[in-house]
PAZAPA-4460 file (N, C-alpha, C; in steps of 0.05 Angstrom, whole numbers, plus 32768, in hexadecimal, padded with zeros to 4 digits):
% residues 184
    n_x    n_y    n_z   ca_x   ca_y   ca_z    c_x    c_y    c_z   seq   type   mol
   7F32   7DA4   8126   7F1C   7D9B   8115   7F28   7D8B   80FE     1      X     A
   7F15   7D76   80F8   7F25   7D60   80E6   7F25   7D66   80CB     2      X     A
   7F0F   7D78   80C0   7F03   7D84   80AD   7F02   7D6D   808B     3      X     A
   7EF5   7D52   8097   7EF7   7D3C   808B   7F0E   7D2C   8087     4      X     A
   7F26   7D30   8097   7F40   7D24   8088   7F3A   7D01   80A2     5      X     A
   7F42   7CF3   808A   7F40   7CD9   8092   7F4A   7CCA   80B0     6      X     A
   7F39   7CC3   80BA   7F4B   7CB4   80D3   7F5E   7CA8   80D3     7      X     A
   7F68   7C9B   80BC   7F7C   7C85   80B1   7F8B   7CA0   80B7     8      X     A
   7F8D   7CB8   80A2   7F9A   7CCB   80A2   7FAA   7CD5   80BB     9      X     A
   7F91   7CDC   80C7   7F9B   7CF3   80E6   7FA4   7CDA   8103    10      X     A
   7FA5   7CBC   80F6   7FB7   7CAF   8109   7FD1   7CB7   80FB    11      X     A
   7FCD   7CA8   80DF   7FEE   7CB4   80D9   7FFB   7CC7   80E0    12      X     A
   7FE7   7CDF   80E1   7FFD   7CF9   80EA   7FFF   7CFC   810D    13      X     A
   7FEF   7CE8   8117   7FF2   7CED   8132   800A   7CDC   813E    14      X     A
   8016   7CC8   8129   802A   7CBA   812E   8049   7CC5   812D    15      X     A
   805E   7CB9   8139   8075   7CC4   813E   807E   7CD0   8121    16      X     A
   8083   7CC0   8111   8092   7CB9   80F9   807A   7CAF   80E9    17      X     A
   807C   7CD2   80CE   806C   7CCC   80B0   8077   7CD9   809A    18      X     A
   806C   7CCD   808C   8077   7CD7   8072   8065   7CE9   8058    19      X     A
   8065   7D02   8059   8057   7D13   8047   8056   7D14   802F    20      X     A
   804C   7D10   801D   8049   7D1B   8001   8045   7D38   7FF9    21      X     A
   8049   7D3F   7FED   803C   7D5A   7FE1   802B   7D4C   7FC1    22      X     A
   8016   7D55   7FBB   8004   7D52   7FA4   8004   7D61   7F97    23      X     A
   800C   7D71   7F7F   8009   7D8A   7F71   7FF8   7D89   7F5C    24      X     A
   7FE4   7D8B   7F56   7FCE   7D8C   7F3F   7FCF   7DA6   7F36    25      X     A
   7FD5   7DB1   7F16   7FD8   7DC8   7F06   7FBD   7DC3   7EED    26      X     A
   7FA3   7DD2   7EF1   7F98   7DC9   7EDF   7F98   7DD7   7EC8    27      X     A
   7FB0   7DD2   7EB5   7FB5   7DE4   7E9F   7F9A   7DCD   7E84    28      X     A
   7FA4   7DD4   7E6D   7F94   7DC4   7E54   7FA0   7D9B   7E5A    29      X     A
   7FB5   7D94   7E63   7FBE   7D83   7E64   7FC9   7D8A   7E80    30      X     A
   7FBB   7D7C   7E98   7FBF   7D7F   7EB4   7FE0   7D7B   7EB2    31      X     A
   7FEE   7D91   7ECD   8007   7D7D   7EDB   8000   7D77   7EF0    32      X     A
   800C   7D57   7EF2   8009   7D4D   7F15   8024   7D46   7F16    33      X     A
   802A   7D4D   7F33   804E   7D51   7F3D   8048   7D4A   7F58    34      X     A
   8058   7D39   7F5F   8058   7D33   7F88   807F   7D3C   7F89    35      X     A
   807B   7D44   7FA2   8097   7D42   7FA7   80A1   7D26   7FB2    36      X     A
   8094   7D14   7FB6   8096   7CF9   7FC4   80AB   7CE3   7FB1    37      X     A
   80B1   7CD9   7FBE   80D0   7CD0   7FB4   80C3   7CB6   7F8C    38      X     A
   80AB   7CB6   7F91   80AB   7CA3   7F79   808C   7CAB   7F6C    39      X     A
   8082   7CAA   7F5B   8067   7CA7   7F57   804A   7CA7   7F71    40      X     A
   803D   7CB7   7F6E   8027   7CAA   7F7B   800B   7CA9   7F76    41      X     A
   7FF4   7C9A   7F74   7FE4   7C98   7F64   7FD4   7C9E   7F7E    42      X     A
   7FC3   7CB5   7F7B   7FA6   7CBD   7F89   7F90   7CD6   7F6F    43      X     A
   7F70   7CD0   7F7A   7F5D   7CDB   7F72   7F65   7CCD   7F4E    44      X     A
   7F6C   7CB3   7F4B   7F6B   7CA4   7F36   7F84   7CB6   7F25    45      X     A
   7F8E   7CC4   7F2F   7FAB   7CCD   7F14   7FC2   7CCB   7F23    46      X     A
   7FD4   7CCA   7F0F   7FF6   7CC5   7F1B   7FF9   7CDF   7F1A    47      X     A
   8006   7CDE   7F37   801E   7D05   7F3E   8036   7CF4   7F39    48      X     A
   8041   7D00   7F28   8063   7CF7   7F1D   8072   7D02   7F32    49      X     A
   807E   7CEE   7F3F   809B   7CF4   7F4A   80B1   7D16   7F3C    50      X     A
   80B0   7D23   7F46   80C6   7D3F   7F3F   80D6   7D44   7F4A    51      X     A
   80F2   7D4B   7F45   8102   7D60   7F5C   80FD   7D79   7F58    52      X     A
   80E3   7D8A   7F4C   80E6   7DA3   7F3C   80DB   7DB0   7F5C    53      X     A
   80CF   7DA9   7F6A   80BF   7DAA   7F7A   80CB   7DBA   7F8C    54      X     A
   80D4   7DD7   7F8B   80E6   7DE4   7FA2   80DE   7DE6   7FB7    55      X     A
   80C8   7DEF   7FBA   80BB   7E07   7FCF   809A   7E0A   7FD0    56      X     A
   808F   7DF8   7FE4   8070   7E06   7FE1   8066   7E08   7FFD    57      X     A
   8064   7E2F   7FF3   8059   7E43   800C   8045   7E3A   801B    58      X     A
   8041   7E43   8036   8038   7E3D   8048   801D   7E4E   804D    59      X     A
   8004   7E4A   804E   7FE9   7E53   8048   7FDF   7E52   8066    60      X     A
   7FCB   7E64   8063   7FBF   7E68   807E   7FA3   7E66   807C    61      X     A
   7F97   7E67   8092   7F71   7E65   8090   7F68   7E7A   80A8    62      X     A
   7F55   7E87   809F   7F48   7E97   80B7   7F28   7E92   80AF    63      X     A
   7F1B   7E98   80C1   7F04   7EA4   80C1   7EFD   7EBE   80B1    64      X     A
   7F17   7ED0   80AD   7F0D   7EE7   809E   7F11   7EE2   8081    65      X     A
   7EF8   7EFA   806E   7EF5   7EF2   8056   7F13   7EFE   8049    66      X     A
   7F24   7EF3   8041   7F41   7F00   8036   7F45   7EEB   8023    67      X     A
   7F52   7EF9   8018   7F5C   7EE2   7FF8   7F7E   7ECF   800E    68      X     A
   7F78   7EBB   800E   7F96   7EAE   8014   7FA1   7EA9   7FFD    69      X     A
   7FC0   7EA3   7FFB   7FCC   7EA9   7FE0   7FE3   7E89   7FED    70      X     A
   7FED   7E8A   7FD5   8008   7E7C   7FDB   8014   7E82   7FC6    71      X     A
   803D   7E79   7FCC   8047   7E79   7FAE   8058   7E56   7FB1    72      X     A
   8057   7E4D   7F9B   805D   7E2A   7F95   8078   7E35   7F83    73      X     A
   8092   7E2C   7F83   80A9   7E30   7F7F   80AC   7E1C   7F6E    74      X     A
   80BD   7E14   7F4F   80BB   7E01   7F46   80DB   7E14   7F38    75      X     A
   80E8   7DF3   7F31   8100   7DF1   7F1D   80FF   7DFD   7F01    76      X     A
   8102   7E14   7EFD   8109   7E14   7EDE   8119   7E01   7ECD    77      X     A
   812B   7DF9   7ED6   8137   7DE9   7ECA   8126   7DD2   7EB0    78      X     A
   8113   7DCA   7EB9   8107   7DB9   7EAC   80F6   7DCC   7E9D    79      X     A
   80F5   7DCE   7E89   80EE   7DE3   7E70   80C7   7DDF   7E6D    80      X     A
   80C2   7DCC   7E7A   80A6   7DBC   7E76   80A1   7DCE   7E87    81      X     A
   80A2   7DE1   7E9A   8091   7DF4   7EBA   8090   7E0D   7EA5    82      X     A
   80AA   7E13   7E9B   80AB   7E30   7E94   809A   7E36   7E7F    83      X     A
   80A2   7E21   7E67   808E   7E1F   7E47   806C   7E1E   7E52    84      X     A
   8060   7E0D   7E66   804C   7E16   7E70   8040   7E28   7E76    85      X     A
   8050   7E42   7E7E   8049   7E55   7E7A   8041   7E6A   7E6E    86      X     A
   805C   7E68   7E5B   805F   7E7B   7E4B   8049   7E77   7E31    87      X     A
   804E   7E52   7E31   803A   7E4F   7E1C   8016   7E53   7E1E    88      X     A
   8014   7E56   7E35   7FF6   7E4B   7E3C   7FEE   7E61   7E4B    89      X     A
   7FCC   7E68   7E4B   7FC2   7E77   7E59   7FC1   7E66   7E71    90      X     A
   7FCE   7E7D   7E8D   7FCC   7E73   7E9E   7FBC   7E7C   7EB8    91      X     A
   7FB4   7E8F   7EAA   7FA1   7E9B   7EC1   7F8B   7E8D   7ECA    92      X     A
   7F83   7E8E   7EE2   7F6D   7E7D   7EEE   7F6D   7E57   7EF2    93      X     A
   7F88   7E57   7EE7   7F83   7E39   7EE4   7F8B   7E2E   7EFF    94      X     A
   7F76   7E1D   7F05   7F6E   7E11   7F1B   7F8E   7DFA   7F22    95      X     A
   7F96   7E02   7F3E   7FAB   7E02   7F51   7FA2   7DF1   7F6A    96      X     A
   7FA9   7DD8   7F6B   7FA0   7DCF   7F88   7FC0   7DB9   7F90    97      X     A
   7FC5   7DBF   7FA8   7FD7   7DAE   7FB9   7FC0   7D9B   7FD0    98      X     A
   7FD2   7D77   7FCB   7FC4   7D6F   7FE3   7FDD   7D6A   7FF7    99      X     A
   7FD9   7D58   8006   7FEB   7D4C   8019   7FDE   7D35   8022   100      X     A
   7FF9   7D27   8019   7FF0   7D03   8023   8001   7CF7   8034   101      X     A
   7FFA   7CE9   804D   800D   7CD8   805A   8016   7CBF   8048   102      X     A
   8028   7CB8   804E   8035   7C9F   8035   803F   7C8B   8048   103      X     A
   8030   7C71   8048   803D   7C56   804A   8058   7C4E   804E   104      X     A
   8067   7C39   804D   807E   7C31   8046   8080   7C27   802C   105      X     A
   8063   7C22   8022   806A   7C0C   8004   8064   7C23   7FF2   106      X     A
   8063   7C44   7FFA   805B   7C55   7FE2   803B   7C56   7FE4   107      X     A
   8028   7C4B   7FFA   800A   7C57   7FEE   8001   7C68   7FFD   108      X     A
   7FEA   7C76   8000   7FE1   7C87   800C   7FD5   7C7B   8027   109      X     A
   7FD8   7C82   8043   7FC6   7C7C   8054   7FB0   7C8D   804D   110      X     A
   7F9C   7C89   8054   7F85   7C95   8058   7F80   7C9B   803A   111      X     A
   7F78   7CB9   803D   7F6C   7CCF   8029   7F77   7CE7   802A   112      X     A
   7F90   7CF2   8010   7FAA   7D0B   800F   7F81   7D21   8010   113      X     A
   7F92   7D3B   802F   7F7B   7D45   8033   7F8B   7D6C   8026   114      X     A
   7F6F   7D75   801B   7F76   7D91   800A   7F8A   7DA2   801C   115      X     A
   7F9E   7DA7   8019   7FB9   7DC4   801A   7FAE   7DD7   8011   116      X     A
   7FA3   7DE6   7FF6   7FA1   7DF9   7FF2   7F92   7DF2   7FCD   117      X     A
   7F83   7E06   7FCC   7F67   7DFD   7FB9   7F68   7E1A   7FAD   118      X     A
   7F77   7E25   7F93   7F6E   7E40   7F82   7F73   7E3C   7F6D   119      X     A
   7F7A   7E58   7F63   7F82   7E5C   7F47   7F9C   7E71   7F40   120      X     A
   7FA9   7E6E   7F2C   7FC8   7E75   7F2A   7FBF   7E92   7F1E   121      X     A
   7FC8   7EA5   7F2F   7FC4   7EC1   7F21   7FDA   7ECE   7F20   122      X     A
   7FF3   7EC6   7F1B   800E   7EC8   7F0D   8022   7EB8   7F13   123      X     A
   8037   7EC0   7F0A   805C   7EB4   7F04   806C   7EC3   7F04   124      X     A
   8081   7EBB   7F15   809D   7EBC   7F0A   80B8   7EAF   7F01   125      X     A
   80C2   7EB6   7EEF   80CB   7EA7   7EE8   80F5   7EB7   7EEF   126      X     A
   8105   7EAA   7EFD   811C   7EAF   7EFF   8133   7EA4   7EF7   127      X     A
   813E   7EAF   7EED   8155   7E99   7EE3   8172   7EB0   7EDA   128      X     A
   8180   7E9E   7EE9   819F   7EAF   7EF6   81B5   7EA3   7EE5   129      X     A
   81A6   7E97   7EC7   81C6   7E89   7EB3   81C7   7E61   7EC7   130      X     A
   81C8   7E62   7EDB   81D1   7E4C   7EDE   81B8   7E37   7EEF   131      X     A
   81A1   7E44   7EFF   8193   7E3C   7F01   8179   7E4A   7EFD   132      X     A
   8162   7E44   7EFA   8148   7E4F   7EF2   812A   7E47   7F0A   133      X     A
   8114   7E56   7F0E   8105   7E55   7F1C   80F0   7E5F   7F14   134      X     A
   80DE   7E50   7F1B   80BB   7E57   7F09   80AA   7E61   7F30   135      X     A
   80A4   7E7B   7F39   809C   7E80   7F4E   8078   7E7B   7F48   136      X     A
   8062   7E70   7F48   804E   7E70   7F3E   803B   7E80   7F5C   137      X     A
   8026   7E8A   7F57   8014   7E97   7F68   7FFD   7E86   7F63   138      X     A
   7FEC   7E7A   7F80   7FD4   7E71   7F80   7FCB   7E8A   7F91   139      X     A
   7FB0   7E93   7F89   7F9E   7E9D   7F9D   7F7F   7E87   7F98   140      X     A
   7F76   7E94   7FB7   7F5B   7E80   7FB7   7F45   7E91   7FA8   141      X     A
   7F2B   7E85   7FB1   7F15   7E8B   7F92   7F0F   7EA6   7F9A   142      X     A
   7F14   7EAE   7FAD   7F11   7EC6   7FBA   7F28   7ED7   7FAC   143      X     A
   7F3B   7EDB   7FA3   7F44   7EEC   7F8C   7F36   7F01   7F81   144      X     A
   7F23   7EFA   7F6B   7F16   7F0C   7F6A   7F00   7F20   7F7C   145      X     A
   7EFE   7F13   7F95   7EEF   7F23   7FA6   7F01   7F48   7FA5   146      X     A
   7F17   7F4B   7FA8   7F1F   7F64   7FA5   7F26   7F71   7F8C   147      X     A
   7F19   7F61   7F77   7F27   7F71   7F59   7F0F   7F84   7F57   148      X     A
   7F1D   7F93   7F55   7F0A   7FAD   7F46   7F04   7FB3   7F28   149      X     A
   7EE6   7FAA   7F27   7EE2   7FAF   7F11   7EE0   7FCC   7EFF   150      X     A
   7EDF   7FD3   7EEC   7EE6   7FF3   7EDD   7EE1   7FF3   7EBE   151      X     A
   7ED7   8008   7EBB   7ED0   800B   7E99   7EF3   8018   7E92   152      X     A
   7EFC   800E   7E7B   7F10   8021   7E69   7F03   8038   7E5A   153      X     A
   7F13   804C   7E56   7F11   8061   7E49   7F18   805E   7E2E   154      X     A
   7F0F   804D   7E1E   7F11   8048   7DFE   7EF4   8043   7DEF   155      X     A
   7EF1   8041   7DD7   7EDE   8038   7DC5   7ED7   8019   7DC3   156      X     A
   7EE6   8003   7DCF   7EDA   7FF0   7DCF   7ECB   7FEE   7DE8   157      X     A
   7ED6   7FF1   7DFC   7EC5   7FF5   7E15   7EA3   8004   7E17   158      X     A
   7EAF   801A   7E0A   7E95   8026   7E07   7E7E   801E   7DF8   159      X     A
   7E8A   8010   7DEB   7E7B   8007   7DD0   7E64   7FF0   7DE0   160      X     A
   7E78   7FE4   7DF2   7E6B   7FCD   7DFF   7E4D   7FD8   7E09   161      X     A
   7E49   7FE9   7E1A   7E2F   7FFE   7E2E   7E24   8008   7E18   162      X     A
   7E2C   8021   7E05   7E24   802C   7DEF   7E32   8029   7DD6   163      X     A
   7E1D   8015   7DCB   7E28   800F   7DAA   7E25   802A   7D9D   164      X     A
   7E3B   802E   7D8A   7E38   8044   7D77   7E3E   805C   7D86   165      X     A
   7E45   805E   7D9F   7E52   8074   7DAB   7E74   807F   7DA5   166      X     A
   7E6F   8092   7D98   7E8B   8099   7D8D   7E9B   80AB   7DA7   167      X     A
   7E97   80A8   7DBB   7E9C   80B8   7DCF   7EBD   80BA   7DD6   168      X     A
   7EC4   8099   7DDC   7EE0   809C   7DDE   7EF6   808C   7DC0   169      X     A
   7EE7   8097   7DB8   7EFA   8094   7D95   7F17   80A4   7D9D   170      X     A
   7F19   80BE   7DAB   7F32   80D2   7DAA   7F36   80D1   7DCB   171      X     A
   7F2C   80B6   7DDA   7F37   80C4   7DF8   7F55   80C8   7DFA   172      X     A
   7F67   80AF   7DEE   7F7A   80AE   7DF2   7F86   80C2   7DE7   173      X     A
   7F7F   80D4   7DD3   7F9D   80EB   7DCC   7F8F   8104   7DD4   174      X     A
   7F71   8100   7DE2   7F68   8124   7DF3   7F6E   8126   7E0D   175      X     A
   7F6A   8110   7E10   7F6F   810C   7E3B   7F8F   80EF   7E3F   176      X     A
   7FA2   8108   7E51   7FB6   80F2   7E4C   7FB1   80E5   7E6A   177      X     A
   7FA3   80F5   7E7E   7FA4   80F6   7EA0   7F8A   80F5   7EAC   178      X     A
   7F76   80E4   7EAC   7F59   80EE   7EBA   7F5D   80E7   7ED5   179      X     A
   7F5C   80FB   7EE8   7F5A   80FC   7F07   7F3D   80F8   7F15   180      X     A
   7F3C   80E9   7F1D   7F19   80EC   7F2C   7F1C   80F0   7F54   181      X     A
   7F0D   80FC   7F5C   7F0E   80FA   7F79   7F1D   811C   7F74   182      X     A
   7F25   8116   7F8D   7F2F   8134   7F95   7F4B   812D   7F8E   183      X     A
   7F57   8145   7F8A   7F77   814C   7F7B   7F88   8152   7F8E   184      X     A
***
């Protein structure tokens, strides 16, 4: 199934010899765009800057069943601009998309670069061994939250939220160190 990707496209890839891009779009307050492709490339009207930070990006799957697919995108610490992004910036939920483009000889896109993988970053890691460094980032799809479980806390702001002026759990924390529910 072609699932819209361009004819121009799916000759290219039906041909002996092509040449891939990777597209990395990070939608932090000030987007990053990163290709691993040997120079600049300009698609959906913005430049993906040429990187070598570009280690490693995991391999995603599709089913029919409702499951969260995940991936992890590998990037260079080295370059202080991946890591300070994180540390500096809320990064939860921020919208994560890889494309893939067949590439010309003169550097342009055949066709139309068609979607890799479409979420949002719900953590990091960050490694670094003294001599080299690594930013591991997590995409999951919008389906993420399909398995979070939602839950009241056992404090006075929480409660406050349902029943204003409920002084109920003012002392949970120093009467109850253990609440068990279900069978023991």
């Amino acid at each position: 199934m072609s699932r819209g990707i361009a004819s121009a496209t799916r000759t290219a890839l039906a041909s002996d010899g092509f040449r891939l891009a990777t597209l990395i779009e990070l939608d932090f307050s000030t987007p990053v765009r990163v290709t691993d492709y040997g120079s600049n490339v300009t698609a959906f009207s913005n430049t993906f800057s040429t990187t070598s930070s570009i280690i490693e990006i995991g391999n995603t799957s599709e089913s029919g069943a409702l499951q969260v697919n995940s991936m992890a995108l590998t990037l260079s610490g080295v370059d202080q601009t991946y890591i300070s992004l994180f540390l500096n910036n809320d990064y939860i939920d921020v919208r994560g998309r890889i494309w893939r483009a067949v590439m010309a000889d003169d550097g342009s896109i055949i066709g139309d670069p068609f979607l890799y993988f479409d979420g949002r970053i719900v953590g990091y890691a960050i490694e670094d061994t003294g001599k080299t460094a690594t930013i591991e980032i997590e995409l999951a799809s919008h389906w993420k939250d399909f398995e979070k479980i939602n839950n009241r806390k056992t404090n006075s702001n929480s409660q406050a939220l349902h029943f204003s002026g409920d002084k109920g759990f003012d002392f949970a924390s120093t009467v109850v160190t253990e609440l068990r529910w279900g069978r023991a």
